[in-house]
N, C-alpha and C positions, 0 to 999 in steps of 0.2 A: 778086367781089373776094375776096379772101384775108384772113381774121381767124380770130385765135384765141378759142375759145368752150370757157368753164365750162359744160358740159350739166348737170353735176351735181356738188355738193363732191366736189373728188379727181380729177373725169375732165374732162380738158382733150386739147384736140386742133386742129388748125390746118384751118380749112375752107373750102369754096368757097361765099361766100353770093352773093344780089342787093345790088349798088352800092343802097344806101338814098336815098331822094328824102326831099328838106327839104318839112317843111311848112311856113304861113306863122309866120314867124317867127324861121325857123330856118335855118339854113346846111348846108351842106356841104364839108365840109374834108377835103382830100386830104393824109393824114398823112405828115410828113417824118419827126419823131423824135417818140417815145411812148417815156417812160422806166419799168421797172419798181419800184414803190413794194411797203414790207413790208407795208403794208396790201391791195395786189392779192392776196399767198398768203393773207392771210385772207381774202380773199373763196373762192380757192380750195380751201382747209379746210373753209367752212362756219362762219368765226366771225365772219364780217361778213353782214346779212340783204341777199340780193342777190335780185333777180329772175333765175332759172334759168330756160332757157339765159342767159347772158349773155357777152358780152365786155368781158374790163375794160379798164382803162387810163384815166388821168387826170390824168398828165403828159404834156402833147402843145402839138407846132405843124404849123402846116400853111399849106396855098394855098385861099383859099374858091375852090372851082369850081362852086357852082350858090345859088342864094338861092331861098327860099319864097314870099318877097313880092318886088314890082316895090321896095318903097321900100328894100330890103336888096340890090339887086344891085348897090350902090357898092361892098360888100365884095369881088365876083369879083375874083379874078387876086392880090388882096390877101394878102402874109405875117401869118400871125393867131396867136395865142397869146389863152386867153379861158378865163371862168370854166364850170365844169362845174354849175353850181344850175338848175334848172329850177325857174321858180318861174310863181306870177301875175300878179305887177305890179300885183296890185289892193288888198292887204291890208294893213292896217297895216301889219303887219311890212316886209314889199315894201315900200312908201312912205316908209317909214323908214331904207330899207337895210338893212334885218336879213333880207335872203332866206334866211339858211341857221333861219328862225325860223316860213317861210311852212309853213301847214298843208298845202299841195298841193307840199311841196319834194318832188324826186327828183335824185337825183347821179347825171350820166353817170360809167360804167364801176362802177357797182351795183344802181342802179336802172332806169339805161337805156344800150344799149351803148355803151361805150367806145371807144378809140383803138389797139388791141392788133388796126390793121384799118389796110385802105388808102383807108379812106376814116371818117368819126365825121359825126354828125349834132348841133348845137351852136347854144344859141339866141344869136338875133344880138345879142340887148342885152349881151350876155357878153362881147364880142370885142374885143378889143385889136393894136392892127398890130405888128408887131415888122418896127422899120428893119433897115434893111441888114447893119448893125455887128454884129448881133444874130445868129448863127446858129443854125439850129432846133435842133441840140441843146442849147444853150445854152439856148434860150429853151422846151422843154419842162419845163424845170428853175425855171421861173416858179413854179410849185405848189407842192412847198415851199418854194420861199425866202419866199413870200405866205406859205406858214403862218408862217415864223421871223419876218416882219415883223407879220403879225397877233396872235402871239405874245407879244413884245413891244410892243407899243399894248396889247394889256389888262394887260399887267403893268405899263403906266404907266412905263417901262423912260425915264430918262434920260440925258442928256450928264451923263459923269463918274460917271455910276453904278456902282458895281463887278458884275461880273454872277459867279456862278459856276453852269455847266452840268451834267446829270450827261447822258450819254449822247453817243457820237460818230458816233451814224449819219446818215446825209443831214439830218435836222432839225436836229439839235444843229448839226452843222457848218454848216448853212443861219444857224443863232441866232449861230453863232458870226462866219462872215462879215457880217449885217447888225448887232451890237452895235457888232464893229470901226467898219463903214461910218459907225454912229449917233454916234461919241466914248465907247463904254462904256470903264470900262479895267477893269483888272489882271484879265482875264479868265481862268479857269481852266473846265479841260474835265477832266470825269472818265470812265471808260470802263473796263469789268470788266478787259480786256485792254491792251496795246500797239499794235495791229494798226491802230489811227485814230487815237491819241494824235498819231503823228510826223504826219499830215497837219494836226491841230489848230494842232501846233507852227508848222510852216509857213504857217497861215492867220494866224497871231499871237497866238494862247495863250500871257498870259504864265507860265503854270503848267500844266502836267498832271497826273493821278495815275491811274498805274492800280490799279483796287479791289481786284485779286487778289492783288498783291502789298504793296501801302501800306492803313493803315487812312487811310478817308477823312477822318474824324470828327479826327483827331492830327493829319494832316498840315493840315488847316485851320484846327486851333488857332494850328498854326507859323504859317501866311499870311497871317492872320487871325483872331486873336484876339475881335477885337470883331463877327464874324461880317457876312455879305456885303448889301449893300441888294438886290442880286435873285438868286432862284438859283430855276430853271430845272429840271423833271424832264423830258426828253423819252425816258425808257424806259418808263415807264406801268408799273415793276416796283414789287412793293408795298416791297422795301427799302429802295432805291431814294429811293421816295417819305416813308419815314418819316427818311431821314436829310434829305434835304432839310429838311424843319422843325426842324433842329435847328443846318442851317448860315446859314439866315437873321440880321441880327441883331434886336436888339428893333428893333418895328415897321416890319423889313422884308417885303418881298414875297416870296412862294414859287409860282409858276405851273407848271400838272401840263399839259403839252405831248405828255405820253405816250398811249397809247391801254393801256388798262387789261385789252380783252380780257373786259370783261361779267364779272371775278372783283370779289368783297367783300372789302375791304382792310380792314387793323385800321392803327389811328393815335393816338395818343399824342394825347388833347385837350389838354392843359396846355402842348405845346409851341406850340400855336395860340394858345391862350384868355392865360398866363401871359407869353409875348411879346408880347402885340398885333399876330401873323401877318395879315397880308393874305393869301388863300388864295384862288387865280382858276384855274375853269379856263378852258383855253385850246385847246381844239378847237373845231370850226366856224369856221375861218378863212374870208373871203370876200372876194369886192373889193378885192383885193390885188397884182393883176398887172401894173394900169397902172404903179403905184409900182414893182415890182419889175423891169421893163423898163426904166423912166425908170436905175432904179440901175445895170443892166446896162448899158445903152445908152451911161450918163454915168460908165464906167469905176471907177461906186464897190467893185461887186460881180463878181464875177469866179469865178466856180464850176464853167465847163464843166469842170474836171480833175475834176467827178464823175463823167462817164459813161468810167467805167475799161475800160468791154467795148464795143462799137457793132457788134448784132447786125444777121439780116435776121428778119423772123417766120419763118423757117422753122425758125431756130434755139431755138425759145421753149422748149424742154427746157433746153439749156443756160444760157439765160439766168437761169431760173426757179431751176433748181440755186445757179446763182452767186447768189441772191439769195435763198436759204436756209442756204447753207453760208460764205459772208463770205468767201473766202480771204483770203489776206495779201494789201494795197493794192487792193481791190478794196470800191468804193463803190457805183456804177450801170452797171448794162444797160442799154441805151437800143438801142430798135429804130428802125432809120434806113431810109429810100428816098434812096437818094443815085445 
């Protein structure tokens, strides 16, 4: 089969492996669309810890075409979309549903290969069907929008809540379509630039601002005076992050959604400790998919107009490029078998 493989941070290259066999437990799914996430080029960099060689990917759907155990081969033939945790099932944590908490966790497409193939190995307790209405690119896009939903669930995020975002990339705008979905209102997205603002707007952002040109901190005095019940960093930038606690209001919530990149932030305690800040983070999103398909499926959420490019693997330069350099209207690559 044909997958793309990280041999080593920096050298990526498309190659010819062995079609992998399911052990019991496990599945095998013949990949339809595998979307590129900014967390795959950190793995590519070297600033996510990955098992080298490896192939990433971990936005994905597909068709199960073989099962490990007799009692999982109900899945064959089956449209699947499903969680990427490799866990035990045995441990507290497992038992509790906190797999991404299990001491034996590993994540396909870091720890174990990915979907950036035509073919991913994926355990069966994971899997989720994705009906008809659902199409695989659509429904490789499951992944974050399960983060923007799990996201929100630790933020405690309600109907009628005022949410305000900073960041317009696939998460944000993921946060941004399931608040709509949830009743949040008077939602504002903020973003260095313009270049995702106008898609915000169209998703129904009642406010935008871009930081390069508007001070963030003024213009939310204007919106918002008495400062917002949730607001959301998903740039993981330290800026970024220090104005967020400053746009909350007293004893509102502030949830860091971003990936931070293993740097030491500095933070202003008093705007935590002298507001009564709720301060969560909110990575390790899990168990998220069924719910995110049910919303897909029941027309509440609606995001395939993220995959702005629909590559083949062959193309993974270009796509990788496009999802380092952002162009204008350009959200996701997504590699298809169509």
């Amino acid at each position: 089969m044909k997958a793309i493989v990280i041999r080593e941070p920096g050298c990526v290259a498309l190659e010819e492996k062995a079609i992998p066999e399911p052990q019991p437990g496990f599945v095998r799914v013949r990949v339809k669309a595998a979307a590129i996430c900014a967390t795959d080029l950190e793995v590519i960099d070297g600033n996510i810890p990955a098992n080298y060689p490896i192939t990433p990917g971990h936005e994905w759907s597909g068709i199960v075409d073989a099962a490990g155990s007799r009692e999982d081969e109900s899945w064959i033939g089956k449209r699947v979309v499903g969680s990427n945790d490799v866990v035990c099932l045995k441990c507290d944590a497992c038992r509790s549903g906190n797999w991404r908490y299990c001491s034996e966790f590993e994540e396909i497409g870091f720890r174990r290969d990915g979907a950036y193939a035509e073919y991913v190995i994926v355990p069966a307790y994971g899997l989720c069907e994705l009906p008809e209405q659902v199409s695989f690119v659509h429904g490789a896009l499951c992944e974050p929008l399960g983060v923007a939903l799990g996201t929100l669930e630790k933020a405690g995020a309600r109907l009628g809540d005022t949410l305000t975002i900073i960041g317009a990339g696939s998460i944000g705008l993921c946060i941004l379509a399931a608040a709509k979905a949830m009743g949040m209102r008077e939602i504002v997205v903020a973003a260095a630039t313009r270049r995702r603002l106008a898609i915000a707007e169209q998703m129904g952002a009642a406010y935008t601002v871009a930081t390069a040109e508007q001070n963030l901190l003024e213009e939310m005095k204007k919106l918002r005076p008495a400062g917002t019940d949730v607001v959301i960093d998903a740039t993981g930038i330290e800026s970024c992050i220090q104005q967020s606690l400053k746009l909350a209001r007293k004893g509102g919530t502030v949830a860091l959604a971003g990936y931070g990149r293993g740097k030491v932030m500095h933070i202003r305690m008093d705007d935590i400790h002298i507001n009564n800040l709720r301060l969560i983070g909110a990575g390790n999103n899990w168990n998220q998919h069924g719910k995110a398909v049910a919303m897909m499926a029941g027309g509440l959420v609606d995001i395939e107009h993220f995959a702005t490019d629909r590559i083949r693997l062959e193309e993974f330069a270009h796509g990788l490029e496009l999802a380092r350099k952002r162009p204008e209207g350009f959200l996701k690559a997504v590699f298809v078998d169509e």
